[in-house]
BALOBA-1460 file (C-alpha; in Angstrom, 3 decimals):
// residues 140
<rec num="1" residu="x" x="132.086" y="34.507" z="106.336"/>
<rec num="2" residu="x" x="134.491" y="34.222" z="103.084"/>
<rec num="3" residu="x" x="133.742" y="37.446" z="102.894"/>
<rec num="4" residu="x" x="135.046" y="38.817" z="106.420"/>
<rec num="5" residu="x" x="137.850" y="36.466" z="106.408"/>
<rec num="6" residu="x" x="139.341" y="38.665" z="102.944"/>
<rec num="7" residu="x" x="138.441" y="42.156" z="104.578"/>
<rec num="8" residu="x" x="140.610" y="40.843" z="107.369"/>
<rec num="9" residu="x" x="142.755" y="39.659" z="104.899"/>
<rec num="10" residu="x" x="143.167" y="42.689" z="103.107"/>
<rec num="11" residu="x" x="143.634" y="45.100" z="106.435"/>
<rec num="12" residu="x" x="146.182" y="43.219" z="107.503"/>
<rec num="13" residu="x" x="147.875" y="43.378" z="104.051"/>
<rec num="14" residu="x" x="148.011" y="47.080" z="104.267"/>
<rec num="15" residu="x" x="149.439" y="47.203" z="107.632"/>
<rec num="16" residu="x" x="152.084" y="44.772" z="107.236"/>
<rec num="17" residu="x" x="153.819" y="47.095" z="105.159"/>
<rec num="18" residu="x" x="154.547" y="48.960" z="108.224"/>
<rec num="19" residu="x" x="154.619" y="46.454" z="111.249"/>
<rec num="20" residu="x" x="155.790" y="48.931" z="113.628"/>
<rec num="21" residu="x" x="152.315" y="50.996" z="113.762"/>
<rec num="22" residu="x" x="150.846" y="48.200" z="115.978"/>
<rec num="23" residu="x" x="151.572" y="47.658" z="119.183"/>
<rec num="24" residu="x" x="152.340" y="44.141" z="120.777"/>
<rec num="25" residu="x" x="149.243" y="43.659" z="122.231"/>
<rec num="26" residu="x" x="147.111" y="44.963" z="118.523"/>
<rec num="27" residu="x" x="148.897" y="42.408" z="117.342"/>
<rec num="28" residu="x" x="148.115" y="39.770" z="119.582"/>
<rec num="29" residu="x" x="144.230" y="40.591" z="119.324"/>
<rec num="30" residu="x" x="144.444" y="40.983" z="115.645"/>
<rec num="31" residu="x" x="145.622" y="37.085" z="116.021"/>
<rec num="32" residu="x" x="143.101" y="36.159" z="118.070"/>
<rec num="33" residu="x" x="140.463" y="37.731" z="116.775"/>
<rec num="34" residu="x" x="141.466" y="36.158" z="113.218"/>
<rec num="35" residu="x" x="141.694" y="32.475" z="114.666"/>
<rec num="36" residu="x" x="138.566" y="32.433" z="116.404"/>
<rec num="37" residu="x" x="136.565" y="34.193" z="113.404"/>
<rec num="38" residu="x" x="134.418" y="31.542" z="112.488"/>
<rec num="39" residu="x" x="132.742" y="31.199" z="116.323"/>
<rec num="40" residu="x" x="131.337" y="34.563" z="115.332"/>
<rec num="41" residu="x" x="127.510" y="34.002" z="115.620"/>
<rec num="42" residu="x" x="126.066" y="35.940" z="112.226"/>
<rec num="43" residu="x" x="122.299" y="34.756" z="112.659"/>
<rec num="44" residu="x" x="120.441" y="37.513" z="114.050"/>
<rec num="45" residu="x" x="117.142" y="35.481" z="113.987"/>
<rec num="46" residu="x" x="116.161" y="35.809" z="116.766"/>
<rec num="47" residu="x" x="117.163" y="40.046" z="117.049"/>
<rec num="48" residu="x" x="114.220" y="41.468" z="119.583"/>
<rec num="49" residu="x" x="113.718" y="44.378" z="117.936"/>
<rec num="50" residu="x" x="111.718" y="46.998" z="120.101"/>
<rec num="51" residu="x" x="109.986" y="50.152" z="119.259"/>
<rec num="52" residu="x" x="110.696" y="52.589" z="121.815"/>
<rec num="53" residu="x" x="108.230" y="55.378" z="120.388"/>
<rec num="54" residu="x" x="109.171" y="57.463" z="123.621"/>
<rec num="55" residu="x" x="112.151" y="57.530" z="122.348"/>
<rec num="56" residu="x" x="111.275" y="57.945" z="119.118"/>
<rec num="57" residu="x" x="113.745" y="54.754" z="117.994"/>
<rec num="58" residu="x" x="113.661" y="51.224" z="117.052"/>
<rec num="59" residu="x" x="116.495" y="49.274" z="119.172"/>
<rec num="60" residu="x" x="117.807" y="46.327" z="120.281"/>
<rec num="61" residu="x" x="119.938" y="45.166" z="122.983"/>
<rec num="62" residu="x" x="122.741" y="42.474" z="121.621"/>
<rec num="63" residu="x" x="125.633" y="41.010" z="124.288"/>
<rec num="64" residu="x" x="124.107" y="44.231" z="126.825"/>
<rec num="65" residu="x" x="124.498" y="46.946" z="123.785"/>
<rec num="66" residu="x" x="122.066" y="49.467" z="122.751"/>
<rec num="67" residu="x" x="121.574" y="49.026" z="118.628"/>
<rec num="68" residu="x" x="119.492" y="51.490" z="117.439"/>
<rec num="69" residu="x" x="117.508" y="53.519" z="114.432"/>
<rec num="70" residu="x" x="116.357" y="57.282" z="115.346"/>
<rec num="71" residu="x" x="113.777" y="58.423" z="113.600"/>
<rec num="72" residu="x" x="111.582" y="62.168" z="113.952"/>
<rec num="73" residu="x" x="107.276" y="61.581" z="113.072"/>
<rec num="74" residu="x" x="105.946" y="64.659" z="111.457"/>
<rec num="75" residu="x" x="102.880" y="65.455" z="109.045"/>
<rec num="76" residu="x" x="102.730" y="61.562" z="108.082"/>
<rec num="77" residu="x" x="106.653" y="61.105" z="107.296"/>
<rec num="78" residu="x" x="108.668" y="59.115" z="109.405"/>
<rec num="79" residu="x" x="112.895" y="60.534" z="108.977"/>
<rec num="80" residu="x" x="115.119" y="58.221" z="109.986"/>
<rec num="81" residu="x" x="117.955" y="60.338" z="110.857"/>
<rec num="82" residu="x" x="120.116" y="58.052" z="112.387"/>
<rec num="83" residu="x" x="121.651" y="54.135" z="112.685"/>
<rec num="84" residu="x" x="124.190" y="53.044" z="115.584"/>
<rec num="85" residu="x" x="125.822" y="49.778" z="116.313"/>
<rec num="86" residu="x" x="128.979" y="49.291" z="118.629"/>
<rec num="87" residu="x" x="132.143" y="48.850" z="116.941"/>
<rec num="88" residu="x" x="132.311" y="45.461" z="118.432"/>
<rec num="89" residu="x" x="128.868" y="43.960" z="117.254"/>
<rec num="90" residu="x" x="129.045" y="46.012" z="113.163"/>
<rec num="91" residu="x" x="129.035" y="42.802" z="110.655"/>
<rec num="92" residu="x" x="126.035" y="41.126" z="111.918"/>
<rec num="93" residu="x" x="123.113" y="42.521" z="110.040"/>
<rec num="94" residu="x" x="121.922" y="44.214" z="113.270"/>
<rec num="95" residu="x" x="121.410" y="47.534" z="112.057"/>
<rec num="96" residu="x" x="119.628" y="45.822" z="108.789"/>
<rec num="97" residu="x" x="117.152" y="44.165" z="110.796"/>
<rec num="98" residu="x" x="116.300" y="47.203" z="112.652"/>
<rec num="99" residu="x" x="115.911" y="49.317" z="109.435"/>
<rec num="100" residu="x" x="113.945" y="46.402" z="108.320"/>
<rec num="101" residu="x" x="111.443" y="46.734" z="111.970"/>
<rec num="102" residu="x" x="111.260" y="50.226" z="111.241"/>
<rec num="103" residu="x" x="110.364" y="50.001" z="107.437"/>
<rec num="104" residu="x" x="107.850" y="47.635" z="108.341"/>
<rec num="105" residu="x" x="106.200" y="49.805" z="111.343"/>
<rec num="106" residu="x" x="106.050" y="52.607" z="108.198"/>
<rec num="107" residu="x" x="104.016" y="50.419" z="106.191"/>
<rec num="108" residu="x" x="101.977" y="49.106" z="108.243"/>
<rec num="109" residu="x" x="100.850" y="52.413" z="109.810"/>
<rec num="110" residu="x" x="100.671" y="54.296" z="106.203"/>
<rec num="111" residu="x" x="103.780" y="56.316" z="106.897"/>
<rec num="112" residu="x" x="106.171" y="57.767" z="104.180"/>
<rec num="113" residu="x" x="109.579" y="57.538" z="105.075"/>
<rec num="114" residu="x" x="112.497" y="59.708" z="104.672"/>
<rec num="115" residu="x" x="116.189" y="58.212" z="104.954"/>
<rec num="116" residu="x" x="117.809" y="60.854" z="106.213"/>
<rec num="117" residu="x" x="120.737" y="58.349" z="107.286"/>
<rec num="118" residu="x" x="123.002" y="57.127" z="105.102"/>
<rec num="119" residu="x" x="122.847" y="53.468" z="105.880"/>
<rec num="120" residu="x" x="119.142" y="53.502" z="105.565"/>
<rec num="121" residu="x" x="119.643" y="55.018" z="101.956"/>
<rec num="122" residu="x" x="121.733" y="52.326" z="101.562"/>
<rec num="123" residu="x" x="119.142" y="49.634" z="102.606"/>
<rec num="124" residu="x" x="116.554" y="50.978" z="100.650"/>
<rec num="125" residu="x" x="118.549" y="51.169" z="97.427"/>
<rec num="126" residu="x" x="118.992" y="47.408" z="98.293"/>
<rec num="127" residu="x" x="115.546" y="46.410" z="99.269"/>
<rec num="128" residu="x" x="113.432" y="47.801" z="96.348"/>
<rec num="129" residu="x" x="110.588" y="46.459" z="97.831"/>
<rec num="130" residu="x" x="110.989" y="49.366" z="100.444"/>
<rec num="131" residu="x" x="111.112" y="52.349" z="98.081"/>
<rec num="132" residu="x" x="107.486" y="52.586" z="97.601"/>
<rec num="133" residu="x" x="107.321" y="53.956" z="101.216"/>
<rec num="134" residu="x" x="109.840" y="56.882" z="100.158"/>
<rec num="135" residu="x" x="108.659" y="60.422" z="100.767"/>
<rec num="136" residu="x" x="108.180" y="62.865" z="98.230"/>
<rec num="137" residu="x" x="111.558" y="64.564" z="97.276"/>
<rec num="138" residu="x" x="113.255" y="61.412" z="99.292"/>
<rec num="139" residu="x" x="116.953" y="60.731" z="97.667"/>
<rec num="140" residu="x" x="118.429" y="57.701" z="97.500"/>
């Protein structure tokens, strides 16, 4: 939380050097949003994270938006190729927790994993308990 409140610290630092660049009503969210920051909910405990194999994704639907992980299954590799959150929900850990589901469906059906996303290269750097499922020639 301390965390958020300085990024929202910090942006509106910047842009008060030039008040005029946001509109009346920017202004008026950026206030409301900032006094109401700590009923943000951060505990994504209970996430339902679903593997839509027809798909070929792991997602989850938070406040009636589609999170998801993309991911292609060939010759025993699964490349994830692709993490999306709405702009509105970003900050909560959902996309984490999905990685996580999708690491964790890799490992337990003796897949290799390529992290052809960025944020997944990022998790994985993180989680070192993860990079034993990395493919050969995977980059981190």
């Amino acid at each position: 939380m301390a965390a958020l409140r300085a990024w929202i610290g910090t942006v509106g630092a910047a842009r008060s050097a030039a008040p005029d660049s946001f509109t009346a009503s920017e202004r008026g969210s950026r206030l409301a949003f900032a006094s109401h920051i700590d009923s943000i909910t951060l505990d994504m405990t209970d996430l339902d994270v679903v593997h839509n194999s027809a798909a070929g994704r792991f997602e989850a639907v938070v406040d009636g938006e589609l999170c998801r992980a993309d991911y292609r299954l060939q010759d025993g590799v699964m490349r994830i190729h692709h993490t999306e959150v709405p702009y509105r929900l970003e900050g909560r850990g959902i996309a984490g927790r999905i990685v996580a589901k999708a690491l964790e469906y890799a490992r337990e059906n003796g897949l290799q994993v390529m992290p052809a996303c960025a944020f997944v290269r990022a998790y994985m750097r993180k989680h070192r308990e993860t990079q034993d499922l990395l493919a050969p020639g995977a980059v981190l």
